[in-house]
Residue, then its C-alpha position, 0 to 999 in steps of 0.5 A: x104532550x100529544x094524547x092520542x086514543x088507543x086506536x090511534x096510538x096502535x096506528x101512529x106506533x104501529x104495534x098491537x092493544x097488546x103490545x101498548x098494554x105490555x109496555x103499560x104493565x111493564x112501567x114503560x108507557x103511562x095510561x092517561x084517561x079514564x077506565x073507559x077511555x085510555x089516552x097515550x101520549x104519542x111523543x114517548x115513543x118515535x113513529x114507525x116507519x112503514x116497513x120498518x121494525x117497532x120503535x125501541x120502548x122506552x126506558x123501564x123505570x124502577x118503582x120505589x124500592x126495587x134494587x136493579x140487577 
């Protein structure tokens, strides 16, 4: 596991703060760190390549009890 600040994150995935905390909402990305500073781990997800579409998110996981249709 490769922990990375948000500014980095955003620069290795190339995607926006937002679009890290959607997929953070989402159940997709986990938050590491604290309020003050949030830690992603940079190997859930492959790098962008210049030029290229974003990366495909990773799988959404299911929170206990939820049925999936």
């Amino acid at each position: 596991m490769r922990l990375a600040d948000t500014e980095a994150a955003c620069l290795y995935w190339g995607c926006s703060r937002r679009y890290l905390y959607k997929l953070a909402s989402e159940g997709r990305l986990v938050r590491y760190g604290t309020v003050q500073r949030r830690l992603w781990n940079l190997e859930a997800m492959p790098p962008r390549a210049p030029g290229e579409p974003l990366p495909m998110p990773p799988p959404q996981h299911l929170r206990k009890g939820v049925i999936a249709m």
